[in-house]
C-alpha positions, 0 to 999 in steps of 0.5 A: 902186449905193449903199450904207448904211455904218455905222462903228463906232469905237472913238474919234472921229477926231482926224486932227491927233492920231493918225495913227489919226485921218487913216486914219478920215477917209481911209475916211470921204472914199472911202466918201462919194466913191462916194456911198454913206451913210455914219453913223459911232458910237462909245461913246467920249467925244467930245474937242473936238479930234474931226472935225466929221463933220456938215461931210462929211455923216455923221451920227453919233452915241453908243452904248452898250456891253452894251446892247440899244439897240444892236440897235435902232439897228442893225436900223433903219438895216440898213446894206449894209456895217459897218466896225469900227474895229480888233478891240476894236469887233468884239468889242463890236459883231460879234455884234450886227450878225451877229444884227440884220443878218447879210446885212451885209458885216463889214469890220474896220480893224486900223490896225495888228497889236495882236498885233505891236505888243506882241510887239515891246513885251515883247522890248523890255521884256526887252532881247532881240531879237524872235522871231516865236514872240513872235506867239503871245500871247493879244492875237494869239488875240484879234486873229486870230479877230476877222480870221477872224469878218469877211469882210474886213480892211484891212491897213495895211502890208505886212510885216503882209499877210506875218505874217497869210500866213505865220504865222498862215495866214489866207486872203488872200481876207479881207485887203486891204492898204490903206495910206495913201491920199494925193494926188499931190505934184505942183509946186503943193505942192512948190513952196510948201516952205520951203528948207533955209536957211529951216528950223531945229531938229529936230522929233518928233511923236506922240500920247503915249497910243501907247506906242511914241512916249512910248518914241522921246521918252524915248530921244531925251532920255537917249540920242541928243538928248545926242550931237547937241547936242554937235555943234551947240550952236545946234540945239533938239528941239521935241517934239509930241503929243497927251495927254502926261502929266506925265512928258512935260511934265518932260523939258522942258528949255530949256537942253538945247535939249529943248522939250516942246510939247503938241499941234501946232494945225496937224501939217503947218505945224510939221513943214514948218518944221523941218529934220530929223524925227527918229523913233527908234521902238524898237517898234510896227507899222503905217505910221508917220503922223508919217513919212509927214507928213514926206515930205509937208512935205519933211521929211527923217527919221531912223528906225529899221527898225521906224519904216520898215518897210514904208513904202518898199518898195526906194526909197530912204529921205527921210533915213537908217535906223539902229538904233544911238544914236550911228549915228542922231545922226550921220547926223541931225547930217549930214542937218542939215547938208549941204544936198546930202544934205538935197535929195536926202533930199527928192526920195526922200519925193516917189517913195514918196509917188508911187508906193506910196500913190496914192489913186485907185489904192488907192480903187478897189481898196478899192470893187472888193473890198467890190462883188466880196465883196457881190456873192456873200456867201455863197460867200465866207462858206462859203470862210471857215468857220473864221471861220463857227465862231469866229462861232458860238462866240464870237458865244455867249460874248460875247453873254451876258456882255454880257447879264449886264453889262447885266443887272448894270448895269439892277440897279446902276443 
């Protein structure tokens, strides 16, 4: 059966930007690859550094927030399946797609829990630890009632998967954990690997709009560069990322070995040729793009437990886990230096990509939810009737402030 697939996003795809980026084009490829039409729109400006979508045979084009235009389009496309691009574009865009299309299948990609991301940046920011009641925030009333209002969302991480469970009671008939979803590494790749001896310096990367990398970059310069540079004097940090401000750019430091380099033209050559990646994220949630490069490269890391979490299950991590600052620099400088160490670090990245991310796997289990929920619509929407009446009453408040705004505008125009 074929589908017709709208995606609406809330950016372009920047896969060798954001690792928010990869997981767009990741569903792009899987969605294509069941031959099913697939048109991606966005009222995001597009950057240079977006995917050529043209090139996968995805139309694409512009839209406009709180604007009727909207409507038009999406009733003339009727497409089968609509997926948003994290809760924010469900809030623009649901209600119209509820009211033009309502036999359409809403499908809403959280790339990560907003709601956790920033309980954990508020414990951080008043240096306590986080507790789940911090969960409770209004981002979290946003966040759940846009999970609830469709009829399936895809969950990045685990941990995340047990959060929407446990905490917040969602039905796990509306969720589908669906991580990373990456090719086998197999001899061809792994064989082209640079060896230890070959590999120098340390390596970070990130896009610097997300928060939590800015963050890992500032406490790598004050307080973990510092003690592993006093052991080996030789070695340098390059730092990677998209968008970095000029607060980025000022910690560059040559004489410390603490190089701020802008964007990577190629993510995978950078980190494959480094010897150690080093992520010392203190918040955030989600699966970590950066972590998962690295163990694609053969790139030993060092993280902390929110970086790792739920991306390794029980196997044993690429690198070592540590929280503390002068923990994490020493098992870095030893991960640097013991080649032993090193390979083994190696073959542990190879077993979790392997086996916890295979993509044909995971593909079909995406294919079988969306064709099972389809297939008997209704029944499942009755199943979700809280998320029937959040859709009805929310559907209400936002649809005429968004006809006000684009009253006003018309007016201001």
């Amino acid at each position: 059966m074929t589908l017709k697939v709208l995606i609406i996003g809330k950016v372009w795809p920047e896969p060798n930007s954001s690792a928010a980026g990869t997981r767009m084009m990741q569903l792009i490829e899987i969605l294509k690859a069941e031959s099913w039409e697939v048109t991606f729109a966005s009222a995001a400006s597009k950057s240079s550094y977006a995917s050529d979508l043209n090139e996968l045979d995805v139309p694409s084009l512009s839209i406009k927030l709180n604007d009727s235009s909207f409507d038009s389009f999406v009733s003339g496309l009727n497409p089968d399946v609509v997926l948003f691009d994290r809760f924010m574009t469900e809030e623009q865009f649901g209600w119209r797609v509820a009211e033009q299309c309502p036999d359409a299948l809403r499908v809403l990609d959280t790339e990560d829990l907003h709601c956790l991301r920033e309980a954990r940046h508020r414990a951080w920011k008043k240096n306590r630890d986080y507790q789940e009641a911090d969960l409770f925030n209004d981002l979290a009333k946003r966040e759940i009632a846009s999970i609830l209002r469709c009829d399936l969302s895809l969950i990045i991480s685990s941990y995340e998967m047990e959060v929407l469970s446990r905490v917040f009671k969602v039905d796990e008939n509306v969720l589908l954990h669906l991580p990373f979803l990456l090719n086998q590494l197999g001899d061809d790749i792994t064989s082209s690997w640079y060896t230890m001896d070959n590999r120098k310096h340390f390596i970070s990367i990130g896009n610097f709009l997300h928060e939590p990398n800015w963050n890992a970059v500032l406490y790598l310069k004050e307080d973990i560069w510092p003690l592993i540079r006093k052991q080996l004097t030789e070695a340098e940090l390059h730092i990677y990322g998209a968008y970095p401000s000029q607060k980025v750019e000022q910690l560059d430091n040559p004489g410390e070995g603490f190089l701020v380099k802008d964007r990577a033209e190629n993510a995978k050559e950078v980190v494959g040729k480094s010897r150690v990646l080093l992520a010392p994220l203190r918040f955030g949630a989600g699966l970590k793009g950066k972590l998962i490069e690295a163990m694609q490269c053969g790139t030993p890391s060092v993280t902390t437990e929110i970086g790792a979490e739920a991306m390794h299950s029980d196997l044993p991590w690429p690198g070592s886990i540590e929280n503390d600052p002068r923990d994490f620099a020493e098992k870095a400088v030893k991960l640097y230096q013991d080649e032993g160490r090193w390979k083994e670090a190696q073959q542990s990245g190879i077993h979790i990509i392997n086996q916890l991310y295979p993509k044909n796997v995971l593909r079909d289990a995406f294919i079988k939810k969306i064709e099972e929920i389809q297939g008997d619509l209704d029944a499942h929407r009755r199943r979700n009737f809280i998320g029937e009446i959040l859709k009805h009453h929310t559907a209400a408040s936002t649809k005429y402030m968004s006809k006000w705004i684009e009253a006003k505008n018309r007016i201001t125009d």
